[in-house]
C-alpha positions in Angstrom: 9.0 -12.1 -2.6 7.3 -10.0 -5.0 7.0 -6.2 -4.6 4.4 -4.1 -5.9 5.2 -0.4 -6.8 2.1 2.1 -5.2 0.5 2.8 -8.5 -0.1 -1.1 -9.3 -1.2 -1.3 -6.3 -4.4 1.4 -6.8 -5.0 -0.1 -9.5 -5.4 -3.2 -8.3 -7.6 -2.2 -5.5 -9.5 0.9 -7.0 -8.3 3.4 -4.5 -6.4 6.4 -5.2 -2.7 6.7 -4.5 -3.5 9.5 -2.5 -5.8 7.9 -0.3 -2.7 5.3 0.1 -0.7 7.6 0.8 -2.6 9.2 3.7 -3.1 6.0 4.7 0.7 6.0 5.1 1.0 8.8 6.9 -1.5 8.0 10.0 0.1 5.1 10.0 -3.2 2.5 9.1 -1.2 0.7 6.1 2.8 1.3 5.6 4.7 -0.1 2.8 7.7 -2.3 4.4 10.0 -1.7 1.9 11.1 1.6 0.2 13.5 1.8 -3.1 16.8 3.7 -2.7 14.7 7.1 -3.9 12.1 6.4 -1.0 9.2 4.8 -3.6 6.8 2.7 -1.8 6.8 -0.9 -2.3 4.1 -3.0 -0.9 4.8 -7.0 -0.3 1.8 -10.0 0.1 1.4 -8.7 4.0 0.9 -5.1 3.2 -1.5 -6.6 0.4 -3.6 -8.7 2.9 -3.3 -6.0 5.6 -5.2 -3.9 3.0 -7.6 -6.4 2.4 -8.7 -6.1 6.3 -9.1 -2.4 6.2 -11.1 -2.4 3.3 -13.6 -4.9 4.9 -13.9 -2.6 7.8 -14.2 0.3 6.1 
């Protein structure tokens, strides 16, 4: 399973990491795994979880 760290992640998508990061925090996307220092790591779920609430944005 491949992880990818939040940063890559903006990047690959455009948005912010803040905007992932409120999305976080109301709960719309969570990361499902975290790194020992709490870093957010996104797997191909989280990905294509993203992928639907960009299309209904």
């Amino acid at each position: 399973m491949d992880l990818m760290k939040i940063g890559d992640l903006a990047k690959q998508t455009g948005l912010s990491i803040r905007t992932l990061h409120d999305d976080d925090e109301i709960r719309l996307l969570s990361s499902s795994h975290r790194t020992e220092a709490g870093h957010r790591l996104y797997d191909s779920r989280d990905i294509m979880r993203l992928q639907q609430i960009l299309s209904l944005r």
